[in-house]
C-alpha positions in Angstrom: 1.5 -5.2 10.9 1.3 -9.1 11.6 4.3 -11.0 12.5 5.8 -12.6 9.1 5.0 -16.5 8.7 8.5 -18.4 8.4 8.5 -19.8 4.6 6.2 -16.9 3.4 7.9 -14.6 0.6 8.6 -11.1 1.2 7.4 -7.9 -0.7 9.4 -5.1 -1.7 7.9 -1.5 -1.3 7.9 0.2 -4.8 9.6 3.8 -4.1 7.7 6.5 -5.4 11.0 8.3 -6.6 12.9 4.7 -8.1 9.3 3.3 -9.5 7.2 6.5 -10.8 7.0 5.2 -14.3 6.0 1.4 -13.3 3.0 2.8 -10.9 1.8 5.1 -13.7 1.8 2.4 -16.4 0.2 -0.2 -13.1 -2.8 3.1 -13.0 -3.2 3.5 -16.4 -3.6 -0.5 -17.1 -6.0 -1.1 -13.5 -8.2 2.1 -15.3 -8.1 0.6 -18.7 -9.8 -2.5 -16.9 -12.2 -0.5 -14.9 -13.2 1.2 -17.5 -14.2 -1.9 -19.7 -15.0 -4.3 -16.8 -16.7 -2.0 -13.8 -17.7 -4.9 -11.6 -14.3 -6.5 -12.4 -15.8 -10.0 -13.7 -13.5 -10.3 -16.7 -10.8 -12.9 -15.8 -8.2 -9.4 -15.6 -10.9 -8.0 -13.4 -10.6 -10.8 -11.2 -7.1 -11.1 -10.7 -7.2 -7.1 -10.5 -9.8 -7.6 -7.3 -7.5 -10.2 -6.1 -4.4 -8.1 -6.5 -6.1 -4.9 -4.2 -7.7 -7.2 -1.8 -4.1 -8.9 -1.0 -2.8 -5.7 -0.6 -5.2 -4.6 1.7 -6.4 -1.2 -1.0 -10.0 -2.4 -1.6 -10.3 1.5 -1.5 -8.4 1.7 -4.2 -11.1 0.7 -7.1 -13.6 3.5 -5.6 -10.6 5.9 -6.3 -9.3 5.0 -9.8 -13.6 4.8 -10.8 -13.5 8.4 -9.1 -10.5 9.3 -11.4 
């Protein structure tokens, strides 16, 4: 990946095993969205958008709409 900017925050990676129930809830809440906002132009649908395009997973829409 691209060399860390001094000053710029960290992430943490979510473990699958220690975070299971935290990326179901985060699935179930970004397909709640999607499925009242498909083009994501609710405010929530924004920051949603914002959220998978900062995190590189723009694929990730087309996958929770495929279900």
């Amino acid at each position: 990946g691209a060399p860390r900017q001094s000053g710029t925050p960290g992430f943490q990676v979510a473990r699958i095993e220690a975070h299971a129930d935290l990326l179901e809830a985060a699935r179930d809440d970004a397909r709640l969205i999607l499925s009242r906002d498909p083009e994501l132009q609710s405010q929530r649908g924004e920051a949603l958008r914002l959220l998978l395009y900062l995190f590189g997973r723009d694929e990730a829409v087309r996958l929770l709409r495929a279900g």
